[in-house]
N, C-alpha and C positions, 0 to 999 in steps of 0.2 A: 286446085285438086292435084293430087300425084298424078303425073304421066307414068314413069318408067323410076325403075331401081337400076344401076350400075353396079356392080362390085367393079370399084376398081382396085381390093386388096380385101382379104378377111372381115378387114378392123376398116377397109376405106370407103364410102359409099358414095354416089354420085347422083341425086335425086330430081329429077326434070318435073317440072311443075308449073300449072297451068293456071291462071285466074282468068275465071271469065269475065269477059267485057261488060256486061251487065253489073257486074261486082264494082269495077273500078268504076263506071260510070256512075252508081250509085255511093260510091265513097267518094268521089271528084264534083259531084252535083252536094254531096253535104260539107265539103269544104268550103265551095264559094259562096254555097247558104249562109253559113257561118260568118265569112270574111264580108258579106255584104252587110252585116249587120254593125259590123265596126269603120269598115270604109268610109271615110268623107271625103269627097271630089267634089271641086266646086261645080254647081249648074247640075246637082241630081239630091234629091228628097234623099235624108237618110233609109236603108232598105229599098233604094230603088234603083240603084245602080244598075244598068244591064252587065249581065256576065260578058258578051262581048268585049265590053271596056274590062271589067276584071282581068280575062284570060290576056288580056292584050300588057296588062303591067303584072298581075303575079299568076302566069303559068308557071314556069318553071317550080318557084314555090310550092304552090298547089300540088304539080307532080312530086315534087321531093315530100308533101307529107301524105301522100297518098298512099306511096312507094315504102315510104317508113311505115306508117299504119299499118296495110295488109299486107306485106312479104312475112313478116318474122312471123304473122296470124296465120298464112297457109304452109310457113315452112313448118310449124310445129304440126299443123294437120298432116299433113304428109309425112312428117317422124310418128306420129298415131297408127295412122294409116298402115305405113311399112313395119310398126313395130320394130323402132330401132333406136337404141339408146343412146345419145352423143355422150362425146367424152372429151367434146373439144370444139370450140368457135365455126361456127358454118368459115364456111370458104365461096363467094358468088363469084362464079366463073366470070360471066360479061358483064357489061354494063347495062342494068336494067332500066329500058325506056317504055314507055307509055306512049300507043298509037292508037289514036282516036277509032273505036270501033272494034279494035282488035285485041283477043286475048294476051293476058299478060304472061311470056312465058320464059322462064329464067333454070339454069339448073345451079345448084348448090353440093359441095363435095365439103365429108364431114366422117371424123373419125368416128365410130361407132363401140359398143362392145360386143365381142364379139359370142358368135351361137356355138356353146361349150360343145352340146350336144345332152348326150344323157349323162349323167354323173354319177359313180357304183361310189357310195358310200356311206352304204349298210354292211356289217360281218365283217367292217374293218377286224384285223388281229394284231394285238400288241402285246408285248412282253410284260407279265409281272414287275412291278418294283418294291420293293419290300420298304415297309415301312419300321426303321430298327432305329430305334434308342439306343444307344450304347450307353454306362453310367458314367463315362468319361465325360458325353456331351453335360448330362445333368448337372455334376461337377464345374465343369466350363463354367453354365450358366448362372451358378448359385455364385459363384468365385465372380463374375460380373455383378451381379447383387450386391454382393459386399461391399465391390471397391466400387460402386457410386452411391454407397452410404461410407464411406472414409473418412474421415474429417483430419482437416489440419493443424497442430499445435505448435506453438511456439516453443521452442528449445535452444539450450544451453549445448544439446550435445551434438556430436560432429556427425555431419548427413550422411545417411546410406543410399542407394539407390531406392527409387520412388517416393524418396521426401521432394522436399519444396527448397530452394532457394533463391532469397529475395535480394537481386544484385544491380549496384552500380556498374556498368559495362564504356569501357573506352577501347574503340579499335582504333588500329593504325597499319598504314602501310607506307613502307619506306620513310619512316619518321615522322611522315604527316597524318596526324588527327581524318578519321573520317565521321562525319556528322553524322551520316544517315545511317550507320550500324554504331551506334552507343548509346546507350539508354539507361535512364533513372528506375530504380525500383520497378525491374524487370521481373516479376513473378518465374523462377525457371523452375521446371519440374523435371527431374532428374531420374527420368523413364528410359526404361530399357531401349525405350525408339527413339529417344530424342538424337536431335539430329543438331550440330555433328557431336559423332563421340567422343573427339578430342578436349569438347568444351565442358562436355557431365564428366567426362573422367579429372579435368583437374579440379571440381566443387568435391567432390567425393571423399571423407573423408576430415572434409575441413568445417569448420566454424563461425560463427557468427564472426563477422569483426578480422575477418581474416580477409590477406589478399593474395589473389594467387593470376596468374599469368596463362593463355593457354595460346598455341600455335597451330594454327589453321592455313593448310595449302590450299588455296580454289583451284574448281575445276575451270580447265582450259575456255571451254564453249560459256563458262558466266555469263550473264546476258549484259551486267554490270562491266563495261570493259577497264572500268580503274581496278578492277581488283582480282581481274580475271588471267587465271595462272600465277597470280601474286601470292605471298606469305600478310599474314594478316595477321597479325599482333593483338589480341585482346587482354585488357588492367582489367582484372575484377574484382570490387568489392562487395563481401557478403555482407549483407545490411541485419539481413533476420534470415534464422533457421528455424525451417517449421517440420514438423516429422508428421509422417503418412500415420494416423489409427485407423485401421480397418476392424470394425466390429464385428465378434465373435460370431461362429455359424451355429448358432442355438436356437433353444426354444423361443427365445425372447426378441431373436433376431425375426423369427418366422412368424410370432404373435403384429412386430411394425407391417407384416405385409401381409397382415389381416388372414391369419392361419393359425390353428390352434396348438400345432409342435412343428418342430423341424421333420418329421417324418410325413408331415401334412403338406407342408410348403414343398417335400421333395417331388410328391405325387403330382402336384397341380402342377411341378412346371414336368415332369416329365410328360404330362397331359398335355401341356401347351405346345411343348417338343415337336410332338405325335403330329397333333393337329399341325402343323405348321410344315412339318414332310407331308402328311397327305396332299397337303393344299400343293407344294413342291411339286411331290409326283403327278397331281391331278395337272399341274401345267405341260410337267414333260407329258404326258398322254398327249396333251391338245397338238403340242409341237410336234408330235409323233405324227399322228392324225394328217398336220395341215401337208406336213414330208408327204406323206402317205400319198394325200391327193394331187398334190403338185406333180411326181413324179408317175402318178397314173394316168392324167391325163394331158395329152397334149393340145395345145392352142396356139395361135395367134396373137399376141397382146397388141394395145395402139398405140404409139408412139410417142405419144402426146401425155401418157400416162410413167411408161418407161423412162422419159425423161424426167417429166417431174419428179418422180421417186430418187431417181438417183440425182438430181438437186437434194432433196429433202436429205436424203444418206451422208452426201459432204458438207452439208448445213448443220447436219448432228456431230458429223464427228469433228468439225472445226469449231462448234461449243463446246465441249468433249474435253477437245487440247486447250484451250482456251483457260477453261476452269481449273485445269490441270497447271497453267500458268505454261502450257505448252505453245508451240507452233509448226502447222503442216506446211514443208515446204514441198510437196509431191506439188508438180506441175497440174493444172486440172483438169488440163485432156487424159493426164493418165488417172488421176482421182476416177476420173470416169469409167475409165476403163476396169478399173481393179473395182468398181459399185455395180459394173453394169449384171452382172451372173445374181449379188442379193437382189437390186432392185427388181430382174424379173420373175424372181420367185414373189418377193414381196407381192408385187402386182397379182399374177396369178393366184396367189392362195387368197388376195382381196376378191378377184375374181368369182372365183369358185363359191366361197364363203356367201357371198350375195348372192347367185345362181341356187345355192343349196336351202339358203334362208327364205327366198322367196316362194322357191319349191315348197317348202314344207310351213310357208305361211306365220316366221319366227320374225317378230317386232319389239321393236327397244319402247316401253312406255316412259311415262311421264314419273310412275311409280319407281319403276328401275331407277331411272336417273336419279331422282331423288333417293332411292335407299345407296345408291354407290357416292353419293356427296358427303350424305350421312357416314358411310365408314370411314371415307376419306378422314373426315373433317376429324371425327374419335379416334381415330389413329393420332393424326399429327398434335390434337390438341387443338383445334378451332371451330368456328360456328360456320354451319353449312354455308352462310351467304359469302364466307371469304373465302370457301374454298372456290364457290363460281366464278368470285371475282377475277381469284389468283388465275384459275382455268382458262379464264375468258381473255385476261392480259395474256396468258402465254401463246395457246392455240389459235387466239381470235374469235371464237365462239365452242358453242357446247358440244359442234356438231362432230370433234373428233373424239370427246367421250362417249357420247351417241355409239359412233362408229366400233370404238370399240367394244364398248358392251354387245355392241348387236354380233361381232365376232364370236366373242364372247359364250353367246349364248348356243350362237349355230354350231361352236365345237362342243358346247355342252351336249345339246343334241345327238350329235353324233356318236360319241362318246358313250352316250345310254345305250347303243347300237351295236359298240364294238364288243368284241370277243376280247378277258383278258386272261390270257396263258402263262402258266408259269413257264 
């Protein structure tokens, strides 16, 4: 049973706690119950061994699973009892021993979460965001339509920018051939981004069956150091010339994407638009929201949490760079340093969010889950079970989608609550 609570910090608690003797004795009487029933010594009937001879070769034993049995059973009573949430590995002060007769009594020191207090976040106020189409965006959009209905044709005639050319490529630097930059029947597309320009600017222009030369200076820091701050020589031969048709913005273009005129197809995506800033702005509200509360109320976070997070922060942005074909070289005590200000926001507005969820009785069902795998899954193009899959290899289980939905929801919440002002 709890003895006594310590605060020894906000977030640190120090729990003194007490098993009675009658307890241990009666979890130490059903151990060697047990053990007698397996024990064979010679010169004793099986199950008749006296416990005398037991205690005399597996006390210790017997102590140690007695010790594991009921401690971590009265340490969670006592986190009952005090109403206090861990957020981190008990910590047992001393070394707990077992004295025949005598209560068993040990304290345990363990990060907690900590008591917000009251929480004001009803009559939040936030600013208007206007939800504006412009017909430029519409335009954008339909000009993307197009050009991934494009198609490629073969041609006689000389390439412009955003055709295709399909090239034999041989680099070299300072005379000598480099293997790993030359290639056979290299599909180039010869887009305004393509990268580098030196190499679309000398296809441009030219022909099938033509051969033309292009000079590339590398940047200094290449990670490639044969070629790095070198002149690079590329032979290219165009094999096939293909030219970009991008199909007309008509009736007939808007009847493929199941709409009955182009004035039809214009509406639905300006609709799609709309919808898609709402959803926009409906996020900056929540972020507004979580600002709102972070910065209204003050707390304590646990440490134990604070760190984790800002692990989790330089584990993101170092897949990040990664992906990017990047490399962080900031030292990691300072990575820390420059994560420590997001990770304690992070934490507290996860704080808060749970505090306010719990308050007002907001739970992630079985339903939710399943309908947010479902949009997943029609978004990307797959069957819910590989989205779980995909989730489950990345996160390690559901329970950070959980987590976020149930965020999710408690800003939705809120959000029904707040005031919005132009």
């Amino acid at each position: 049973m709890l003895n006594k609570v310590e605060a020894l910090s906000p977030t640190t608690k120090r729990l003194q706690i007490n098993i009675p003797p009658d307890v241990i004795k009666s979890e130490t009487d059903s151990v060697y119950s047990k053990l007698r029933t397996t024990t064979r010594i010679p010169g004793f009937r099986p199950g008749k061994v006296p416990q005398a001879i037991l205690e005399k070769r597996f006390s210790k034993n017997v102590e140690a699973e007695v010790i594991e049995k009921i401690v971590p059973r009265y340490y969670l009573e006592a986190l009952k009892e005090a109403n206090l949430e861990p957020v981190s590995y008990p910590n047992i002060d001393d070394k707990i021993e077992i004295v025949p007769g005598q209560p068993l009594s040990f304290s345990v020191t363990v990060e907690v979460k900590p008591e917000i207090g009251d929480i004001k976040y009803e009559g939040i106020v936030l600013r208007e965001k206007a939800v504006i189409i412009e017909e430029e965006d519409v335009e954008k959009t339909l000009k993307l339509m197009q050009e991934s209905k494009a198609l490629f044709t073969v041609t006689e005639e000389a390439l412009n920018e955003d055709d295709m050319a399909i090239i034999d490529c041989n680099a070299f630097v300072d005379g000598n051939e480099l293997k790993e930059m030359s290639y056979k029947e290299y599909p180039m597309l010869l887009g305004p981004d393509a990268m580098p320009r030196e190499f679309v600017s000398a296809l441009i222009g030219k022909k099938k069956g033509d051969t033309v030369e292009a000079k590339i200076t590398m940047e200094q820091d290449n990670p490639n150091k044969a070629i790095a701050g070198k002149e690079v020589l590329f032979k290219i031969n165009i094999t096939e010339a293909k030219k970009k048709n991008v199909p007309p913005l008509d009736d007939e273009f808007a009847k493929e994407a199941e709409c009955g005129s182009l004035d039809e197809l214009k509406n639905r995506v300006r609709e799609n638009l709309s919808a898609r800033k709402k959803s926009q702005i409906n996020l900056e509200y929540k972020k507004d929201i979580l600002n709102e509360l972070i910065n209204k109320h003050a707390f304590d976070i646990p440490d134990s949490m604070l760190h984790g997070e800002i692990e989790s922060l330089i584990y993101q942005a170092k897949q990040n760079a990664e992906r990017k074909g990047e490399a962080i070289t900031t030292p990691e005590e300072e990575l820390k340093r420059q994560y420590e200000v997001t990770a304690k926001e992070n934490v507290k507005g996860v704080l808060l969010l749970e505090a306010i969820g719990r308050q007002a009785h907001i739970e992630v069902s079985d339903a939710d889950v399943k309908e947010a795998v479902g949009e997943i899954a029609a978004r990307n193009g797959l069957k819910p079970e590989e989205v779980m899959r995909l989730y489950s290899m990345r996160e390690g289980s559901m329970d950070a989608m959980k987590s976020r939905l149930f965020a999710d929801k408690v800003l939705e919440f809120i959000l029904g609550k707040a005031t919005i002002e132009n």
